[in-house]
C-alpha atoms as a printed R data frame, in Angstrom:
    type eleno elety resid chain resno       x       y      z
1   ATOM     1    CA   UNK     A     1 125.269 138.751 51.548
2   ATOM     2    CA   UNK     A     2 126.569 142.211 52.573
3   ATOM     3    CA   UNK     A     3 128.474 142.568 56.435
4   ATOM     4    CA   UNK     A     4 126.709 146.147 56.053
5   ATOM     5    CA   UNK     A     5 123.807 146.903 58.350
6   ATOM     6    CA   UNK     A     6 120.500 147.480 55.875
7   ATOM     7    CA   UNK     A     7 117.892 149.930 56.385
8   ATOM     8    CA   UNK     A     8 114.190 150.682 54.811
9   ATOM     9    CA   UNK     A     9 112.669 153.857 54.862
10  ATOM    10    CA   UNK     A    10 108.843 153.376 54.357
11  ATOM    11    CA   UNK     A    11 106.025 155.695 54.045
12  ATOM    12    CA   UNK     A    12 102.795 155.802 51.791
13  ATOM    13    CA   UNK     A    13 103.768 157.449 48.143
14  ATOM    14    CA   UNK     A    14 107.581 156.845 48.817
15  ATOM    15    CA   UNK     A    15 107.596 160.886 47.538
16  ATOM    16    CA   UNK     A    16 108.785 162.532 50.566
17  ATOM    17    CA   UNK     A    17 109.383 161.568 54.154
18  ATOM    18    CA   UNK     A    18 110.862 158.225 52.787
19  ATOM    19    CA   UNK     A    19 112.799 159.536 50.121
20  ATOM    20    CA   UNK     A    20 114.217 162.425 52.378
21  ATOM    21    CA   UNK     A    21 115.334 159.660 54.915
22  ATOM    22    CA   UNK     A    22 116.989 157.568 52.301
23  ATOM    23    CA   UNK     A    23 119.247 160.368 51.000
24  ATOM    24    CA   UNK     A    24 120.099 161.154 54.470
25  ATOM    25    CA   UNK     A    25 121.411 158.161 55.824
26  ATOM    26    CA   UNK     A    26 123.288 157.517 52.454
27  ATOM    27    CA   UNK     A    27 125.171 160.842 53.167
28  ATOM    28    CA   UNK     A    28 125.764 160.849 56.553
29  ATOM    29    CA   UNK     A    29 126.665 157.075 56.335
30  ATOM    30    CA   UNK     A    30 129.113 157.294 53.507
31  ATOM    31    CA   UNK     A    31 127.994 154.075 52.185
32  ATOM    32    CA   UNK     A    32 128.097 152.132 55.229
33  ATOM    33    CA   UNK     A    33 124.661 151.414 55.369
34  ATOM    34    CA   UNK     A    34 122.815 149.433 52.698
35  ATOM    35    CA   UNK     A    35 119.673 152.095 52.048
36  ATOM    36    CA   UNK     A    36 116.479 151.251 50.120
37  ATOM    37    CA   UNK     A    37 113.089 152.859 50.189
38  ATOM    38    CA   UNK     A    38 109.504 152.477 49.559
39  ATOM    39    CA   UNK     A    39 105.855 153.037 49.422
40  ATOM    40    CA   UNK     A    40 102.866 151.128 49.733
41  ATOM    41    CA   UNK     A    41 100.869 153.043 46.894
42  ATOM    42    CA   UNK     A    42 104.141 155.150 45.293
43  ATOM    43    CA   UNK     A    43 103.344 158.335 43.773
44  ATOM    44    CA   UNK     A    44 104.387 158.919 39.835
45  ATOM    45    CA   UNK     A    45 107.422 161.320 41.119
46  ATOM    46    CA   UNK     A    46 109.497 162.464 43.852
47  ATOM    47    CA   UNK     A    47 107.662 165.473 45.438
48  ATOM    48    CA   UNK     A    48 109.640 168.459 44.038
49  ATOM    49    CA   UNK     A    49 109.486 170.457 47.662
50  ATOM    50    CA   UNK     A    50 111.045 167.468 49.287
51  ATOM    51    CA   UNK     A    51 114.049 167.375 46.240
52  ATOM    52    CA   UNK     A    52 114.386 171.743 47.019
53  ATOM    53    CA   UNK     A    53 114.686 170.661 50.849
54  ATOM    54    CA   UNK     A    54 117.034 168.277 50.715
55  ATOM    55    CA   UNK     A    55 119.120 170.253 47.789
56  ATOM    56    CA   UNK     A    56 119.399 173.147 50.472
57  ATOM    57    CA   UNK     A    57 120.885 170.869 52.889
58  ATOM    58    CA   UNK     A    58 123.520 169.465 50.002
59  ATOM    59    CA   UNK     A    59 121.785 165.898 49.397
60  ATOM    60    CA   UNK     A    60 120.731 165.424 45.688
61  ATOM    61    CA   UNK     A    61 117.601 163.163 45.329
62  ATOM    62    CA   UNK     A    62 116.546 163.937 41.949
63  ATOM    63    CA   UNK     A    63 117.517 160.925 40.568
64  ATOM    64    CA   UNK     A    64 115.409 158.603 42.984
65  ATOM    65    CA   UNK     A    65 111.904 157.560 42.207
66  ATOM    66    CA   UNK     A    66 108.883 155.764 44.170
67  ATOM    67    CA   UNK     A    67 109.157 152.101 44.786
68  ATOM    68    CA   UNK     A    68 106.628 149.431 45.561
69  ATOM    69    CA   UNK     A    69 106.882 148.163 48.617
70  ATOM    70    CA   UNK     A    70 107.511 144.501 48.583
71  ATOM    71    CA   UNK     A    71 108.025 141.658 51.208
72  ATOM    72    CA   UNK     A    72 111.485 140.718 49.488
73  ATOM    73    CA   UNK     A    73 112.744 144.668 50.497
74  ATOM    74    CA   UNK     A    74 111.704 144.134 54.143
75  ATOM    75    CA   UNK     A    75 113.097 140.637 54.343
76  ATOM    76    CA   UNK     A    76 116.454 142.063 53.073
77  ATOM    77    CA   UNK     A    77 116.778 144.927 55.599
78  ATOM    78    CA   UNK     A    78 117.432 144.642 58.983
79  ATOM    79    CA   UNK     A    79 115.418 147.875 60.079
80  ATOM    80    CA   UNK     A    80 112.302 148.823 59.077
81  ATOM    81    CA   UNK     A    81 111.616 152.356 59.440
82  ATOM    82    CA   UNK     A    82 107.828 153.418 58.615
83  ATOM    83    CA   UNK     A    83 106.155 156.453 58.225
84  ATOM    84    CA   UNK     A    84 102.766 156.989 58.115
85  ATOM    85    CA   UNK     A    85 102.180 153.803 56.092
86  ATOM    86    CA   UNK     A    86  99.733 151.922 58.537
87  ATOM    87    CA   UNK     A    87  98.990 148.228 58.382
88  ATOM    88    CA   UNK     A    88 100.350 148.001 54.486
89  ATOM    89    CA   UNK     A    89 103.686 147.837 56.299
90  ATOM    90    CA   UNK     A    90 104.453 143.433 55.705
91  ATOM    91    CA   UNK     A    91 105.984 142.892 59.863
92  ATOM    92    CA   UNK     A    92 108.702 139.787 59.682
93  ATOM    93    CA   UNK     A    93 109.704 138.635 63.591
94  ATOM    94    CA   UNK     A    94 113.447 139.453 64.016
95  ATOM    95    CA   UNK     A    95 113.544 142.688 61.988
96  ATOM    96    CA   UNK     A    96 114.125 146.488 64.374
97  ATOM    97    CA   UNK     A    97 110.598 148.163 63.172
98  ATOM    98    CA   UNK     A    98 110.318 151.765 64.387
99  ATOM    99    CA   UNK     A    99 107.139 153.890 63.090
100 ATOM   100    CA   UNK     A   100 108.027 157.610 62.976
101 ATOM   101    CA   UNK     A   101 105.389 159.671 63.498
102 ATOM   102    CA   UNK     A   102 106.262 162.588 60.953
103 ATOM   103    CA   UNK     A   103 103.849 164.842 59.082
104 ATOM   104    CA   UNK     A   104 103.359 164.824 55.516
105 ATOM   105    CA   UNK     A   105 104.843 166.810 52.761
106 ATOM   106    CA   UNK     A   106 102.468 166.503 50.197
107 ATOM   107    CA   UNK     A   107 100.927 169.590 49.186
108 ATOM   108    CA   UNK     A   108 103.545 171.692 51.568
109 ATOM   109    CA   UNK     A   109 105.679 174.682 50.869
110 ATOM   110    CA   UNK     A   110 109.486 174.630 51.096
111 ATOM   111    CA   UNK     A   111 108.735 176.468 54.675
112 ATOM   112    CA   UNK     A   112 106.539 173.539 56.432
113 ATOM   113    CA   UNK     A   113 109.152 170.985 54.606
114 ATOM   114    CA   UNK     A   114 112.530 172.154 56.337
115 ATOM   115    CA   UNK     A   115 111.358 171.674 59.429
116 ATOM   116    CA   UNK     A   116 110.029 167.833 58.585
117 ATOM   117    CA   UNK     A   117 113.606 167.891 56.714
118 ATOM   118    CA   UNK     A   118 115.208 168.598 59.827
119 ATOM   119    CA   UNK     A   119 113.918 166.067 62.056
120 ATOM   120    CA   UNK     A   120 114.016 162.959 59.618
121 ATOM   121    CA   UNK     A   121 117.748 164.227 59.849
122 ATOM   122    CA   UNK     A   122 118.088 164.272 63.751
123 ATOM   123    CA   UNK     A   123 115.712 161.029 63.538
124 ATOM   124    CA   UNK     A   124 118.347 159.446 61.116
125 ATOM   125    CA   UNK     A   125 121.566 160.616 62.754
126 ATOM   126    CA   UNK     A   126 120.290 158.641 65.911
127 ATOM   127    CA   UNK     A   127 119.351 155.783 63.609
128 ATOM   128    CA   UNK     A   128 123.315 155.845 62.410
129 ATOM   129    CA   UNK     A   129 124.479 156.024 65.890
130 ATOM   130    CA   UNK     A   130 122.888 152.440 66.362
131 ATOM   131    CA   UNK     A   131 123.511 151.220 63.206
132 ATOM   132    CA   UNK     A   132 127.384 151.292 63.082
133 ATOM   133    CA   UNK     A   133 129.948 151.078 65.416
134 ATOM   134    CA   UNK     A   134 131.339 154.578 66.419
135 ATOM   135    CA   UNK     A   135 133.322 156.532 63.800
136 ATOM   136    CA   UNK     A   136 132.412 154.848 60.909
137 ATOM   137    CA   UNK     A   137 129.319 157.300 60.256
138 ATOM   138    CA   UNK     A   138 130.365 160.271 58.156
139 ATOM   139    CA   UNK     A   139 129.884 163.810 59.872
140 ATOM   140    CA   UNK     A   140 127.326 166.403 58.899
141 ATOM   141    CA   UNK     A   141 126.994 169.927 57.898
């Protein structure tokens, strides 16, 4: 067992909003936080406006690809952090669960995306701020 404070990012495909979250808090957390993500019905690839968003912002997640969500994932993080993903989120008493409401990249140009980019940021930096003890977070921009 890891002494590092664990974190899912959920939403639908696991393409965007999820993905975006995940390379976010592994940034700005400098590997303090344990990161996974997920979907309920994962898409075949990373949405490629999502990957240009968070490139612009210095976070490569070209490498990553959709995962299933599964009940072992959510029983191994201690936040839950959906998106969009509805009642095919598993809920496990004792787990922090937060739904954030955030639109959907699918199908989006790079202009509607930085602006959902930006927020998962702000909603993640707040996230951090809970998550660890201050100054162990890594700064941004």
């Amino acid at each position: 067992m890891s002494d590092k404070p664990s974190v899912i990012f959920v939403c639908v495909h696991n393409a965007g909003r999820s993905q975006m979250a995940a390379g976010f808090m592994t940034a700005l957390s400098g590997g303090a936080v344990e990161v996974r993500s997920a979907g309920s019905t994962p898409a075949d690839q990373i949405n490629p406006t999502a990957v240009r968003a968070m490139a612009e912002v210095g976070i490569d997640i070209t490498a990553e690809q959709p995962k299933v969500l599964t009940p072992e994932a959510v029983q191994a993080s201690d936040a839950v952090i959906t998106m969009g993903c509805g009642d095919a989120c598993p809920f496990y008493p004792g787990k922090r669960y937060e739904d954030w409401v955030l639109e959907d990249p699918a199908g989006q140009g790079i202009e509607a995306v930085r602006p959902i980019r930006d927020e998962i940021r702000t909603r993640v930096q707040a996230l951090l701020a809970d998550l660890l003890p201050t100054g162990t977070a890594t700064s941004t921009d």
